[in-house]
KEMI-892521 format. One record per residue (C-alpha): residue in three letters; x, y, z. Coordinates in steps of 0.001 Angstrom, whole numbers, plus 500000, padded with zeros to 6 digits. Each point is the difference from the previous one (the first is absolute). Layout:
N
  type       x       y       z
   ALA       X       Y       Z
...
***
This chain:
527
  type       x       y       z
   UNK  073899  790936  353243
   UNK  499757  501139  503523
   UNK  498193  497299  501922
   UNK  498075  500304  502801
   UNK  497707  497741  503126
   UNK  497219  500959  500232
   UNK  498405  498798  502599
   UNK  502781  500453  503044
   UNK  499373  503436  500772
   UNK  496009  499958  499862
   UNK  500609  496470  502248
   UNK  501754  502599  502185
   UNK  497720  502901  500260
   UNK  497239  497710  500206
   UNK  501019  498235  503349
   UNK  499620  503749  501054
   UNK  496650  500846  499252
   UNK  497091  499699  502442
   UNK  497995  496805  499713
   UNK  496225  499832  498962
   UNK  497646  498120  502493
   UNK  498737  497913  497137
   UNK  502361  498351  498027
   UNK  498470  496717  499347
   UNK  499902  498826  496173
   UNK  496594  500215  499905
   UNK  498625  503218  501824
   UNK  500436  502155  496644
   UNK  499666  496615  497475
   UNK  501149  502899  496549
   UNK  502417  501852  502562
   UNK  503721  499963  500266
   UNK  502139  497636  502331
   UNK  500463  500808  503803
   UNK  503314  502331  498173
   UNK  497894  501624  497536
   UNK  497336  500888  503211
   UNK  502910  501375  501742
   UNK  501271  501828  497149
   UNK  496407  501572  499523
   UNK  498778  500609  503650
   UNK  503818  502158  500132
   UNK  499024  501831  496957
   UNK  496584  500965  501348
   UNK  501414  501203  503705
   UNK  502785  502054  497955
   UNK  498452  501643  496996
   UNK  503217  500999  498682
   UNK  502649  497526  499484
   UNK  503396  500939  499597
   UNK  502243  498582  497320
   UNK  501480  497541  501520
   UNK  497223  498201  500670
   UNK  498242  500730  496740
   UNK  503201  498090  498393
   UNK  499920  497108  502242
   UNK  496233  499909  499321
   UNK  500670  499695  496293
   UNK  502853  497848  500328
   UNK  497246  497601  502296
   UNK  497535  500087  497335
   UNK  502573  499278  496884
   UNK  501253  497176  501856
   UNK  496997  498511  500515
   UNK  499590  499151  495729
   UNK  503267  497381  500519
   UNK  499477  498795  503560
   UNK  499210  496492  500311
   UNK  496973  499937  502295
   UNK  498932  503132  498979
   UNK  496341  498604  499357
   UNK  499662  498848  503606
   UNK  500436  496509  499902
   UNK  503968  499629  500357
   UNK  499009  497253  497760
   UNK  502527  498724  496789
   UNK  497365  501134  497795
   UNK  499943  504159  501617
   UNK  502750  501995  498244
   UNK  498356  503130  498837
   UNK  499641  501254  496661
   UNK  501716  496971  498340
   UNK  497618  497578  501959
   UNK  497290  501741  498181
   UNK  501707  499553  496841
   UNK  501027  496668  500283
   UNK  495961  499287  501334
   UNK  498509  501733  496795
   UNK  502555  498011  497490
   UNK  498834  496705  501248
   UNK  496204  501126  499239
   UNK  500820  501333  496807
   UNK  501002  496599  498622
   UNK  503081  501195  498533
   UNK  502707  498947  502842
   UNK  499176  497356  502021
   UNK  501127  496941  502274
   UNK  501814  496505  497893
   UNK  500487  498461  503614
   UNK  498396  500859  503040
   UNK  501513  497872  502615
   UNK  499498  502653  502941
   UNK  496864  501075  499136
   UNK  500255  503773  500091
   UNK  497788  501955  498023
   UNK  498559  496369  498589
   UNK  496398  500945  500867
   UNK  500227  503818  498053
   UNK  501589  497857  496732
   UNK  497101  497557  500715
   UNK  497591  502853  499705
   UNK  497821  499156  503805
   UNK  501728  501853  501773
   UNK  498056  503195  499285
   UNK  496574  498911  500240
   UNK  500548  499807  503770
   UNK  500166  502973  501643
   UNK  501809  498625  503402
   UNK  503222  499052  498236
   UNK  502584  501875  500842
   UNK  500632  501025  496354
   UNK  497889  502440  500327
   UNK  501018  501500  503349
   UNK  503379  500376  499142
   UNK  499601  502472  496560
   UNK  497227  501326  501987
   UNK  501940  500712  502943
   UNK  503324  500906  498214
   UNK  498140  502741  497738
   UNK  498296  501717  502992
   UNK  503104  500022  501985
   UNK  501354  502500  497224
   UNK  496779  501934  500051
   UNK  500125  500629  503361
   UNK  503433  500801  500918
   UNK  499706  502543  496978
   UNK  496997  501305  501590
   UNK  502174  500964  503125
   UNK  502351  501786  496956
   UNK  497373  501881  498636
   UNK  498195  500580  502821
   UNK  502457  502425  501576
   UNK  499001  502383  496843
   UNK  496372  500555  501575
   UNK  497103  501433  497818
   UNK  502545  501764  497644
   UNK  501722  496446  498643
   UNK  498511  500382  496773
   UNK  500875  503670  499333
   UNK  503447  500900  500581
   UNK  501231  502875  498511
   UNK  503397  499525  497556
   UNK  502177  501531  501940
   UNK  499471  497625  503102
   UNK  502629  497751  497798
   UNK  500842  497558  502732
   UNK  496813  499208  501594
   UNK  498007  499280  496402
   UNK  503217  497978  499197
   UNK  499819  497475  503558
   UNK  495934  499862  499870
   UNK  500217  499443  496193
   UNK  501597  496671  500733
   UNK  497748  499260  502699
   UNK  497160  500357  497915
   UNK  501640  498505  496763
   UNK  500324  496214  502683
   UNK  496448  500640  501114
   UNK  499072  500459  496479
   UNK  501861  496723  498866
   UNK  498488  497981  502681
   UNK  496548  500517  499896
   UNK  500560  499561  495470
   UNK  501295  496469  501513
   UNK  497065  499482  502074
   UNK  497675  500934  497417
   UNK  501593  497654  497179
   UNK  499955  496787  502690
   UNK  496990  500650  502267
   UNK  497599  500786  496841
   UNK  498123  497571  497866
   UNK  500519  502584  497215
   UNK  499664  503710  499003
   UNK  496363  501050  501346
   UNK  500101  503647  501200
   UNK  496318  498829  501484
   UNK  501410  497265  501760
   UNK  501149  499677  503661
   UNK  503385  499607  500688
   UNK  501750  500580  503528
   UNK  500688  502731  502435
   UNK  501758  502892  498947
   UNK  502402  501822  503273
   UNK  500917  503525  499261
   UNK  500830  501183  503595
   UNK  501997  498206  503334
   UNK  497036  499470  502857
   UNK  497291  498738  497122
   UNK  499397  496300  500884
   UNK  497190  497562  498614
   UNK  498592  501607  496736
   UNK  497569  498558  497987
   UNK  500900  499141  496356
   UNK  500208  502680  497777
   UNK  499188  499740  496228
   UNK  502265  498869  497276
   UNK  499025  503596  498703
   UNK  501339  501901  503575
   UNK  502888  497616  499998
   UNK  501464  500969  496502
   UNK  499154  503315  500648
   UNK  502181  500151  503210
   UNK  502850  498377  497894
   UNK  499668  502654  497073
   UNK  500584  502745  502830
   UNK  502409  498351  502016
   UNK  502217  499128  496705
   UNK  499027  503234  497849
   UNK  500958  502137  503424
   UNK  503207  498155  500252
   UNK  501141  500064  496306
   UNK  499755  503893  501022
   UNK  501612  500158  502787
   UNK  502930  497932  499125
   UNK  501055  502378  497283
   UNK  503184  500899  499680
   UNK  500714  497301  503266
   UNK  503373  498103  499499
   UNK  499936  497043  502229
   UNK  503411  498836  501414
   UNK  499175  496228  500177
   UNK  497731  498649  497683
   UNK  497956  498065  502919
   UNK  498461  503680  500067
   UNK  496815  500172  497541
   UNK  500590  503288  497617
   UNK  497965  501884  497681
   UNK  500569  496637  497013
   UNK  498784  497449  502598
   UNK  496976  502130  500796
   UNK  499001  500413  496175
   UNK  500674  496451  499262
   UNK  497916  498657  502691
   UNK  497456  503238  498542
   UNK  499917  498586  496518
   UNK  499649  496501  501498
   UNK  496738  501429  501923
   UNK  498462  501626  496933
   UNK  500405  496819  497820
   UNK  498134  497451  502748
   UNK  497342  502480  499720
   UNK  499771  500450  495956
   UNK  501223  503428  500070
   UNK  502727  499412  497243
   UNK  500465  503474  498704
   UNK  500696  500903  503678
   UNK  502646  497170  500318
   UNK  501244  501012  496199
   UNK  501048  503073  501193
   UNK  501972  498980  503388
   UNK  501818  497529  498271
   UNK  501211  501898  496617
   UNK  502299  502006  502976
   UNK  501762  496853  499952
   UNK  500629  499228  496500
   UNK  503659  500250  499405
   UNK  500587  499289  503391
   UNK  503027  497198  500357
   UNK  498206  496057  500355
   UNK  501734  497561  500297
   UNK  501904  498162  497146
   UNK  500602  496559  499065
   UNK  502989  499398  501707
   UNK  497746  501280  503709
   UNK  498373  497255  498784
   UNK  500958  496851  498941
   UNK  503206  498301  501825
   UNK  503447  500136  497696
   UNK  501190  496627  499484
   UNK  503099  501574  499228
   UNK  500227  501560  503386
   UNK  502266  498533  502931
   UNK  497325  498577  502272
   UNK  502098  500214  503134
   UNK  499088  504432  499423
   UNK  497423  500877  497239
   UNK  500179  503302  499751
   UNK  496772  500056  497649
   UNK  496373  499278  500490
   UNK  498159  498370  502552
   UNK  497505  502415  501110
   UNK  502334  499724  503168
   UNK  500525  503916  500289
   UNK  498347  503114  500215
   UNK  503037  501661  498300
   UNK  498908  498901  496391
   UNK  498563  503025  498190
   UNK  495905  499457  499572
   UNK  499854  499062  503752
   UNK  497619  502921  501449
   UNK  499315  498674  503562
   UNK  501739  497654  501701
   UNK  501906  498763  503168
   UNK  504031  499663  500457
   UNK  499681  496574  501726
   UNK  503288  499591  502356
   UNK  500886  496992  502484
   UNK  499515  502051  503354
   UNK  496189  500290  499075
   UNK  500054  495979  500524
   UNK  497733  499266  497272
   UNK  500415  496071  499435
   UNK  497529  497020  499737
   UNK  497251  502426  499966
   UNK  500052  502010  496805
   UNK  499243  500012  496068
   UNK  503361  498812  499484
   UNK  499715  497009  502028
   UNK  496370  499314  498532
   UNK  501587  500459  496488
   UNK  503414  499646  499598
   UNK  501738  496351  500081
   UNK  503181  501600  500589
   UNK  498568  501413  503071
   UNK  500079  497441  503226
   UNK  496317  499934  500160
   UNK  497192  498474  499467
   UNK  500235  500368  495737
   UNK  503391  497699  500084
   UNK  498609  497402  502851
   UNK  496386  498881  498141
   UNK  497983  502749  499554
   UNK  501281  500979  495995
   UNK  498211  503138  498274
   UNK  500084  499784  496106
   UNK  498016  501944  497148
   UNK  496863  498307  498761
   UNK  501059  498113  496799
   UNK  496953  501000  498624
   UNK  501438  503719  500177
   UNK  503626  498987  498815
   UNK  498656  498149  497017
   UNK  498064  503153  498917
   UNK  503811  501758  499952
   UNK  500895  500294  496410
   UNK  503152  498281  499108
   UNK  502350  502847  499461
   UNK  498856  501535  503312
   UNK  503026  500267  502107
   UNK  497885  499656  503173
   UNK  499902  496312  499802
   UNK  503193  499555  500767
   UNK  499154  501892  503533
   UNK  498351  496240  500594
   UNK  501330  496747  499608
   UNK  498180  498019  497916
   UNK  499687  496534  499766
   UNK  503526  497980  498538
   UNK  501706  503224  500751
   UNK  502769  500806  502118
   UNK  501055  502155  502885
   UNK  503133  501652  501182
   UNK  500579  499811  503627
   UNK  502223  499398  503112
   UNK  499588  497327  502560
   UNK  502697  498959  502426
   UNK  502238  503019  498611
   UNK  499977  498369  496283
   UNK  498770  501347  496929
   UNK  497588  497605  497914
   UNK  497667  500264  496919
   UNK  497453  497655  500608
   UNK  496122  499181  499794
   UNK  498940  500881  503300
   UNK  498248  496935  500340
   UNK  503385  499092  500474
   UNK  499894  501305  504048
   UNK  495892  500409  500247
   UNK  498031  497295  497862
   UNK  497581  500102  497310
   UNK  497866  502843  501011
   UNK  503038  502072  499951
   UNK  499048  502028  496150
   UNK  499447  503307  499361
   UNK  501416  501241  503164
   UNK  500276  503556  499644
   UNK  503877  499870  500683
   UNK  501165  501879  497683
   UNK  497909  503206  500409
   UNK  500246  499729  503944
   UNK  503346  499297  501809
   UNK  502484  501240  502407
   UNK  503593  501470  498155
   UNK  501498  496501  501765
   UNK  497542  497206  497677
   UNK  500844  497311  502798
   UNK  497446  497734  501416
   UNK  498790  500808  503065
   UNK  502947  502897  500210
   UNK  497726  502879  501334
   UNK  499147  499473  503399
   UNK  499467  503350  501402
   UNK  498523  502202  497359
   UNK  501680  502786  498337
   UNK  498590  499720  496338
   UNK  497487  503235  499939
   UNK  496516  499797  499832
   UNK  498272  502105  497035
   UNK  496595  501370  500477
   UNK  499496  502010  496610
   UNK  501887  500511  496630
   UNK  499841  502389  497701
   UNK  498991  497326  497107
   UNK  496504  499788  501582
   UNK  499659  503068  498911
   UNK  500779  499635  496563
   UNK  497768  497137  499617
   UNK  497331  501445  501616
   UNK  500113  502722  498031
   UNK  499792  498085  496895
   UNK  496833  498632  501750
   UNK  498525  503039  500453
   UNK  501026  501296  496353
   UNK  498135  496434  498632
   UNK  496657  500194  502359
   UNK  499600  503536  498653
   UNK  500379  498866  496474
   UNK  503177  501667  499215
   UNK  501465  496774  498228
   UNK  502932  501371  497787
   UNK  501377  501774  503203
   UNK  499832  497182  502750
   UNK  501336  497752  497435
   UNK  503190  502554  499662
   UNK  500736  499544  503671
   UNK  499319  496843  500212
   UNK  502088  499144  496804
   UNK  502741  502256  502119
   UNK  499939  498617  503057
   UNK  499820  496351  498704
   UNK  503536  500743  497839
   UNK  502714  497897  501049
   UNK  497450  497431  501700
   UNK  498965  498851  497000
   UNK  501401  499637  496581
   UNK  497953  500398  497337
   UNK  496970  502728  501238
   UNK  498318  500258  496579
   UNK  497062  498013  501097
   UNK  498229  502635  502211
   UNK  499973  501924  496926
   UNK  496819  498182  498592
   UNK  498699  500029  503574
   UNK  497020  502289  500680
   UNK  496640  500705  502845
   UNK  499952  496828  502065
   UNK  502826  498185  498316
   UNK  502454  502898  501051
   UNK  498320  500078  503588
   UNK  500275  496316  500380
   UNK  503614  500342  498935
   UNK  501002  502617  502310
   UNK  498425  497850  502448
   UNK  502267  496829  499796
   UNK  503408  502436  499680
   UNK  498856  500987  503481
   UNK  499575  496536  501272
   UNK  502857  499390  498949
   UNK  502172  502961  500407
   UNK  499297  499482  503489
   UNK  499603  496816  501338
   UNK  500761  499281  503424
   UNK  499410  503817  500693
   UNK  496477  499837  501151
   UNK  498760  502085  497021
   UNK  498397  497256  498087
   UNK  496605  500160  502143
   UNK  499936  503301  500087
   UNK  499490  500037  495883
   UNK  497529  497261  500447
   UNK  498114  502166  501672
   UNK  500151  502861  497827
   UNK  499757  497949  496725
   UNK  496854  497670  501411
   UNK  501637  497085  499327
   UNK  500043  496332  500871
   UNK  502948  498421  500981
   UNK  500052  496736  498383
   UNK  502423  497694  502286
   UNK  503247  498450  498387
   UNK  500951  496324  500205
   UNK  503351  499764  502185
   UNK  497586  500870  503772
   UNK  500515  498315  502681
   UNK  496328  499185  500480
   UNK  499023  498224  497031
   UNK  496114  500144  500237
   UNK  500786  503856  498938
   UNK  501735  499113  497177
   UNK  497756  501947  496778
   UNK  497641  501384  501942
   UNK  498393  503746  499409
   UNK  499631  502572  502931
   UNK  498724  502871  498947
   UNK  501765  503469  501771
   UNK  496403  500831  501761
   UNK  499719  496119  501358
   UNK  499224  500132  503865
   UNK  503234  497639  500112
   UNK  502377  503342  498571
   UNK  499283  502483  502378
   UNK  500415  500625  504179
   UNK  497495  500438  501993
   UNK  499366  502071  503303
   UNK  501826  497706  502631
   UNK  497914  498154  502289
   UNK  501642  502045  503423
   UNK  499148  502992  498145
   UNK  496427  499149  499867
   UNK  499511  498802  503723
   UNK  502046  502719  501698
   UNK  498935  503325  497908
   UNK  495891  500104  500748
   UNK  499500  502815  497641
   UNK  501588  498310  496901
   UNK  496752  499353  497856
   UNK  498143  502754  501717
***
């Protein structure tokens, strides 16, 4: 795979551009960084942009969903999209902190940080999803009145402002799923940006919010036809439908999301050896599983992590993965709720992604192989790690210091699953259990029990296979939300006055709220 910086050559064309007079953080509180300003206030003084600078645009904006302090905080909790994801796993209940000891994220696992709208967890998901918005504003922008209604033949432009709309799309479906208490098309939500120069909106309604998304990802999924991307940072026509079908099903509209996501039955997933680690396999170069590479077939948007992008302490890895120098391996251990492990069945190959309590581990430390408990190097709290689902191809401690495992943002088994969800809220029971009786072969043995499921037995099935399927992946809220659930909080947490509690999805505790700089430096906000 051709691999490629991203953000060198915008860096480059940037330090070219005329400044703004107002670039302080706080003039246009929703806006884009002094950059983004820059990369607008050129667009509007030079209507049409060559090609060049279209490209570096894009490559600015795709770099900004891996780049650590891409939230505006430069903080170790700001990496983009995976900061979201590893934010939304911690409130689901399903993957969450054994050990603590530098305190990141400790107050979102705690459930108070949300309920005050001047932490900085806010702000950053806040400021990270508007940052897209706008620089694909300056994208779509150049398109004028006519954006929405180019003709076929104009093959080139649909194909460049179907991906800008397709990330605008996606980010305000991210905004909408963490800055809402639930799905209320009556309710108010936050500002919706459609064009560079707008500043300080008032909130829009849930109802105008969804409906931008439905355009912005229904215009894309058309535009992108026929579009073959040559990396696959680059969103295509499959990562605008997904993120389509993911918008109809938060709002109910299941034989909507039905519909996108049979396109993508039959489509390669992955398969059991993508994901559970090969005991068999030389741990000095596993060549199998991991979720460590965009190259495994199911992957439909990603990034092709190298070591010149300097991605290090910072990152998902290092939040995640004790073979990662990072926070994960010095205190701070992630692990699956034991409360969702237990509910594995026993012939579910998935358990072994995890190591459980009195089992062991294969890994490297000091340049020597051992098989071990992992208490062994970390202590007590060190159980159901998720070290053999997530790991470098080199399983030593500590070995990754610069990161060059990839980072996946969306697989093609979320659409399988979803569509089984859709197939089961519609009351189609025989055929979403077919899919999911499918999909599920090879993870578990002996499927016959969904047979006698039916109504909500099947739904709360499909349910736990996609807690499961994905944990760690930031999809497990995200369901919770769909399904109206209440996460019921395992045993192994850090913070033990959680342990068996109930939060139900809607709880003001879940969800983000407006952040506090938003509300003092936009005066029209709640006009």
């Amino acid at each position: 795979m051709k691999r490629i910086i991203f953000s060198l050559s915008l860096i480059a064309l940037l330090a070219t551009l005329p400044a703004c007079k107002k670039d302080h953080l706080e003039i246009d509180p929703t806006g884009s960084t002094v950059s983004d300003k820059k990369i607008n206030k050129y667009i509007e003084d030079n209507p049409t942009v060559g090609l060049e600078m279209q490209n570096a645009i894009f490559r600015g904006l795709y770099s900004w969903i891996y780049t650590p302090g891409a939230g505006g905080t430069n903080g170790n909790m700001d990496f983009g999209q995976k900061s979201t994801d590893y934010a939304i796993d911690l409130l689901s209940g399903d993957f969450v902190y054994v050990q603590n000891d530098y305190g990141w994220w400790g107050e979102v696992q705690q459930y108070t940080a949300l309920t005050n709208n001047a932490s900085t967890y806010h702000y950053t998901h806040w400021r990270f999803y508007y940052r897209l918005i706008f620089t694909a504003n300056g994208i779509i922008s150049q398109y004028g009145e006519d954006a929405l209604k180019l003709p076929a033949d104009k093959v080139e432009e649909r194909h460049a402002l179907g991906q800008a709309l397709a990330i605008r799309g996606y980010a305000y479906y991210y905004l909408s799923q963490l800055f809402t208490k639930e799905y209320d098309p009556a309710a108010k939500a936050f500002p919706v940006y459609t064009k560079i120069g707008e500043v300080n909106k008032s909130v829009a309604t849930q109802q105008e919010v969804y409906a931008q998304i439905l355009s912005d990802l229904g215009t894309a999924v058309d535009y992108l036809n026929g579009f073959k991307r040559t990396q696959i940072y680059e969103v295509d026509q499959n990562v605008a439908k997904a993120y389509l079908a993911y918008t109809h099903a938060a709002m109910g509209n299941y034989a909507e999301a039905e519909k996108l996501t049979n396109d993508f039955i039959g489509m390669p997933h992955f398969q059991p050896k993508d994901i559970v680690y090969n005991t068999a396999e030389d741990p000095f170069e596993v060549k199998n599983g991991g979720f460590n590479t965009v190259a495994t077939p199911g992957v439909l948007w990603g990034t092709d992590l190298i070591s010149d992008m300097g991605i290090d302490l910072y990152s998902w890895y290092g939040m995640v993965d004790v073979f990662t120098y990072s926070y994960a391996s010095a205190g701070d251990m992630k692990a699956v709720s034991d409360r969702l492990y237990n509910s594995m069945r026993e012939d579910d190959i998935r358990r072994g992604q995890f190591n459980a309590p009195g089992t062991k581990t294969v890994f490297i430390y000091n340049n020597k192989v051992y098989n071990l408990p992992l208490s062994a190097l970390f202590g007590e709290n060190a159980e159901y790690l998720p070290v053999n689902k997530f790991y470098p191809p080199k399983r030593s401690i500590q070995g990754q210091r610069v990161i060059e495992t990839d980072y996946i943002y969306l697989r093609t088994d979320e659409m399988y699953l979803l569509n089984a969800e859709a197939k089961a809220m519609q009351g189609k029971d025989n055929e979403a259990k077919t899919i999911l009786k499918n999909y599920l072969n090879g993870r578990i043995g002996d499927l016959s029990y969904i047979d006698g499921l039916s109504g909500q037995s099947l739904k709360d099935e499909i349910y736990l296979q996609t807690r499961i399927e994905f944990v760690g992946e930031g999809r497990s809220y995200l369901a919770l939300r769909r399904f109206k659930k209440t996460a019921v909080l395992g045993s192994n947490r850090f913070d033990a006055v959680n342990r068996g509690i109930e939060i139900p999805y809607n709880d003001e505790r879940m969800y983000f709220k407006i952040p506090n700089n938003e509300e003092v430096n936009n005066p029209n906000l709640y006009k």
